[in-house]
Residue frames relative to the residue before (quaternion, step in Angstrom):
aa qw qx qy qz dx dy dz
X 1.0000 0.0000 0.0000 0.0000 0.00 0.00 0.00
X 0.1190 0.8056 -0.5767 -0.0648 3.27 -0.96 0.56
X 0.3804 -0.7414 0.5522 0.0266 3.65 -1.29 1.58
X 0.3458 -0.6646 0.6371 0.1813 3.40 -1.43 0.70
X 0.5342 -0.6328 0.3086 0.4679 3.21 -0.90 0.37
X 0.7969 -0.2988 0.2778 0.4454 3.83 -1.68 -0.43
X 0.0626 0.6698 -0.7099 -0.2085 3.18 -1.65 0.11
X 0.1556 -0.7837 0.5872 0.1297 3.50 -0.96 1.49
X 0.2750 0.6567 -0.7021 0.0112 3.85 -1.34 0.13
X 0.4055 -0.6524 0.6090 0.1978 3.04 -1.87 0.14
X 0.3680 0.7063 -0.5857 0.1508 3.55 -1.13 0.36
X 0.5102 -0.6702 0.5203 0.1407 3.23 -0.94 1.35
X 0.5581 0.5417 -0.5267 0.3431 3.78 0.57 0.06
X 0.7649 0.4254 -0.3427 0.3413 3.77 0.18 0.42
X 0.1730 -0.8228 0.5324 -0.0978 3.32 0.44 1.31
X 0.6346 -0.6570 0.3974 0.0879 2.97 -1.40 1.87
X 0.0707 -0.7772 0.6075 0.1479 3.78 0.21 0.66
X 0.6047 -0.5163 0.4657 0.3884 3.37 -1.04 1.80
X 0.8635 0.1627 -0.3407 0.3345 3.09 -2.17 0.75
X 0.5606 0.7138 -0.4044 0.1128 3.48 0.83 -1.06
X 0.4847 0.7590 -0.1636 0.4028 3.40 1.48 0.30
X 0.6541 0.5321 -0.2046 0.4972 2.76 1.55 -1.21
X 0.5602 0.6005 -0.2387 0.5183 3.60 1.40 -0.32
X 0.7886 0.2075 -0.1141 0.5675 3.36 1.47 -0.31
X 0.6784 -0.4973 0.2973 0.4517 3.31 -0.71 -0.41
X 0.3236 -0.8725 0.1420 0.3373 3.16 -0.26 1.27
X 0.6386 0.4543 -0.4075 0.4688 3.68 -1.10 0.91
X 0.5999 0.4916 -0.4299 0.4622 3.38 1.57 0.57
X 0.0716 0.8891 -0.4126 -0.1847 3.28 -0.70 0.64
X 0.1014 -0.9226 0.3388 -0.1538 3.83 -0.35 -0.73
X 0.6385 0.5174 -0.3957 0.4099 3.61 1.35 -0.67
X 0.5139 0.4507 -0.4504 0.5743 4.02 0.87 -0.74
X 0.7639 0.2742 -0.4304 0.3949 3.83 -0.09 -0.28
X 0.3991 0.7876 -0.2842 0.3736 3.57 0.81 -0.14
X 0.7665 0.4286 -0.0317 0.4772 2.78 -0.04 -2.21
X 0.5784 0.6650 -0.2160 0.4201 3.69 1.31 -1.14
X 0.5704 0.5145 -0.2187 0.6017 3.36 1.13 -1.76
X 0.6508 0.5244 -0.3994 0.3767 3.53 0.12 -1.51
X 0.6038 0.5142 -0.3585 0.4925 4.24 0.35 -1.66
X 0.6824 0.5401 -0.3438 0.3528 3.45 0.10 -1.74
X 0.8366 0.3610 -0.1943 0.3632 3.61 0.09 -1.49
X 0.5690 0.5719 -0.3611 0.4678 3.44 1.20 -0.88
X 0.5896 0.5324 -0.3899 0.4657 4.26 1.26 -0.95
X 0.7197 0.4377 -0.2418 0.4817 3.59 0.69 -0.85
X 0.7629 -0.4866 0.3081 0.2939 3.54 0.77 0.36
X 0.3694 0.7472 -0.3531 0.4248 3.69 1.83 0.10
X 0.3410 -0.6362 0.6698 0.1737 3.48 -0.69 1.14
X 0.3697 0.7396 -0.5497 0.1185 4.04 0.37 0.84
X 0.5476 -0.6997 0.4489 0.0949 3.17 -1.87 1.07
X 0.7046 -0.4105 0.4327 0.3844 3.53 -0.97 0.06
X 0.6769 -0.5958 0.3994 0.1652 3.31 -0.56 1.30
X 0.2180 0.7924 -0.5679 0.0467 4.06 -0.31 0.68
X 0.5940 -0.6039 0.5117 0.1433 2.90 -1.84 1.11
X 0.0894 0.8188 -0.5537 0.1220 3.82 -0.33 1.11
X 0.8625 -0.2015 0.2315 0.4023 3.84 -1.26 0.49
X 0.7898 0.3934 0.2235 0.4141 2.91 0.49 -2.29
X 0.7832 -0.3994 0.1608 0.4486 3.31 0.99 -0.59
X 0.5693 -0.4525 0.3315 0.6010 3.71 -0.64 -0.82
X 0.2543 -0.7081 0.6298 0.1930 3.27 -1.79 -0.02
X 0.2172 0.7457 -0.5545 -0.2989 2.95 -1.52 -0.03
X 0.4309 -0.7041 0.5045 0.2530 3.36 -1.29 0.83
X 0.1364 -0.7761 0.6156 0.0071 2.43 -1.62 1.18
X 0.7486 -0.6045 0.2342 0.1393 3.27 -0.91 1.20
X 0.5183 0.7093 -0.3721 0.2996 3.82 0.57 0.20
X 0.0122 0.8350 -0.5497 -0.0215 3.38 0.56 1.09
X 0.4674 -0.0049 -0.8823 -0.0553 1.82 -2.32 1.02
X 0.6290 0.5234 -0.3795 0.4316 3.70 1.21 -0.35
X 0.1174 -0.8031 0.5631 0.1553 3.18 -1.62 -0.31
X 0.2910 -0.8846 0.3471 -0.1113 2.58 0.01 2.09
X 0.3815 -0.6954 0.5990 0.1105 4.33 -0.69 1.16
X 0.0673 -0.5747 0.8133 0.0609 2.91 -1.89 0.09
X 0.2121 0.8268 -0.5182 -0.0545 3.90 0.32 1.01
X 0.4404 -0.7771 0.4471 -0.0480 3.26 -0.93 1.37
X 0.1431 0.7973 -0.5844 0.0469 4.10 -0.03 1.10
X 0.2436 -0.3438 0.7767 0.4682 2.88 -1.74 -1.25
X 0.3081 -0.6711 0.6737 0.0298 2.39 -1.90 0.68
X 0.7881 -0.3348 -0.0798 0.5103 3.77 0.62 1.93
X 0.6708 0.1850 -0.3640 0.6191 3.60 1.34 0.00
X 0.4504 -0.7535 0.3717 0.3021 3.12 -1.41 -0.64
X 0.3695 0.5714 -0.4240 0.5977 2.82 2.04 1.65
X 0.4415 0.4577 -0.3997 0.6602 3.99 1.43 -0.10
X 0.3031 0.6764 -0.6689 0.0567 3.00 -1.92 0.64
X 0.1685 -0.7594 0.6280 0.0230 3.22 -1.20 1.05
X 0.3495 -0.5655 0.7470 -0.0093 3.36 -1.76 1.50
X 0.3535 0.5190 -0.7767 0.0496 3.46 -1.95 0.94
X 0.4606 -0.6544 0.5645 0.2024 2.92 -1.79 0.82
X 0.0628 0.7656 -0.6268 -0.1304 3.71 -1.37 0.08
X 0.0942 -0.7506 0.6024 0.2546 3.41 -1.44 -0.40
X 0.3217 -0.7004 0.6344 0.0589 3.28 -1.28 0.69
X 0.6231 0.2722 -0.2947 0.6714 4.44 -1.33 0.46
X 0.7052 0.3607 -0.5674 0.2250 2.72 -2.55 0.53
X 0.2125 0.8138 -0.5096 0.1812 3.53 1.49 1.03
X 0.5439 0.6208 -0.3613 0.4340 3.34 1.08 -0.62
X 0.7537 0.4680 -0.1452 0.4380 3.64 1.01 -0.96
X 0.4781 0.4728 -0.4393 0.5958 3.45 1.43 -0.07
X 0.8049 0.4496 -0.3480 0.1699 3.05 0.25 -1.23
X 0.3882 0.7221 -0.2025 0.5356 3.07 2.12 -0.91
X 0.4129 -0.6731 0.5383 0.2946 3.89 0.36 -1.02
X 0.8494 0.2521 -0.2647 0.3806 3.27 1.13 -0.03
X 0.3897 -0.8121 0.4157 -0.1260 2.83 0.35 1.99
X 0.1009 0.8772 -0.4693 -0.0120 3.98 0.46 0.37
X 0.3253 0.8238 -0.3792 0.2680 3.50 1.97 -0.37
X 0.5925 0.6226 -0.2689 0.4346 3.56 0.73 -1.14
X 0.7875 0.2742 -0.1434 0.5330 3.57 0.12 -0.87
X 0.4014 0.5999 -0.5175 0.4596 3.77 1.18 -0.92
X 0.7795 0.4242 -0.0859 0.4528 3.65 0.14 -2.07
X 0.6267 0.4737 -0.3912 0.4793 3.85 0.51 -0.04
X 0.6414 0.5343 -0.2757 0.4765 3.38 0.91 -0.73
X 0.6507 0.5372 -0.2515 0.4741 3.48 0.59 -1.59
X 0.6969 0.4821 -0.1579 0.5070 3.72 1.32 -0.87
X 0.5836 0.6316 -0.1815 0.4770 3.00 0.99 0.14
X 0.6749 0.5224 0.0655 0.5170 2.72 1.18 -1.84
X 0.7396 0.3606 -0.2091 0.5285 3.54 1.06 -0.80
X 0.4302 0.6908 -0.2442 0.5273 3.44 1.65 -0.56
X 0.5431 0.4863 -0.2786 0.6252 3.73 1.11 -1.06
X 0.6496 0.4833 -0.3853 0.4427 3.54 -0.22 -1.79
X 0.8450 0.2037 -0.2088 0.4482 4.10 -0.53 -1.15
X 0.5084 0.6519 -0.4049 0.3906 3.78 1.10 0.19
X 0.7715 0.3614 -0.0525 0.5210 3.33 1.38 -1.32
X 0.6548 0.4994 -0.2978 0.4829 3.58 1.77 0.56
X 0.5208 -0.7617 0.2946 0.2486 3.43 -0.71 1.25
X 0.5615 0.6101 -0.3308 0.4506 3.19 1.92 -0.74
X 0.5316 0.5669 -0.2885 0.5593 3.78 0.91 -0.65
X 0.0598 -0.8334 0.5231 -0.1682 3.84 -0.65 1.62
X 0.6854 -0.0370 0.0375 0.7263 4.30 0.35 0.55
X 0.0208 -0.6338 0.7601 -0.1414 3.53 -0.25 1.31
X 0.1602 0.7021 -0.6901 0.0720 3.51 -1.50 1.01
X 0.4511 -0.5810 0.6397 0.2231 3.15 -1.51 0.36
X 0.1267 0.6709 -0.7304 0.0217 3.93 -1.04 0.67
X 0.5039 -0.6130 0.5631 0.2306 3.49 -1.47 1.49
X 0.4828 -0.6533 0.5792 0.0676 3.23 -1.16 0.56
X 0.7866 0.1702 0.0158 0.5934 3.54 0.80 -1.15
């Protein structure tokens, strides 16, 4: 697997839709911000999937075979903080091969979603925090 680093911001326009927790771990939420990301990326041209319920948070897939690339989507301890990275996962055949395209697949998509909460009024102190 490989992860991009954080995006933190704050904004109170995604309200917790009762239960949406139980699908995750509980006190994680994320699917009203999600589903959002999901509209956003799919308008710009994002092969994006239906919204899923994971450990950690929401997803969305996104479409870029051989990989399969996320958009995973929390709060981050309230439920006006929230934080967005992207990963991808598959394309063993292509490492092993040498031509690994996953890197840039997942820079872009990061990028790209970075735009999406850049160019929205609801989205307030957008940062980047390294991960590694």
């Amino acid at each position: 697997m490989k992860q991009s680093s954080l995006l933190k911001f704050q904004s109170s326009e995604f309200a917790v839709i009762p239960g949406e927790d139980e699908e995750t771990n509980p006190g994680i939420y994320g699917k009203a911000l999600a589903v959002w990301l999901g509209e956003r990326l799919r308008a710009v041209g994002v092969c994006a999937g239906t919204v899923i319920g994971e450990d950690f948070g929401w997803c969305v897939p996104v479409k870029s075979p051989p990989y399969s690339l996320y958009v995973a989507c929390a709060n981050d301890h309230t439920v006006d903080h929230w934080q967005i990275f992207t990963f991808s996962e598959g394309g063993l055949i292509s490492r092993i091969l040498r031509k690994d395209k996953s890197t840039k697949l997942l820079a872009d998509l990061f990028a790209t979603v970075r735009t999406c909460l850049e160019s929205s009024s609801m989205v307030q102190g957008l940062r980047e925090e390294k991960i590694f």
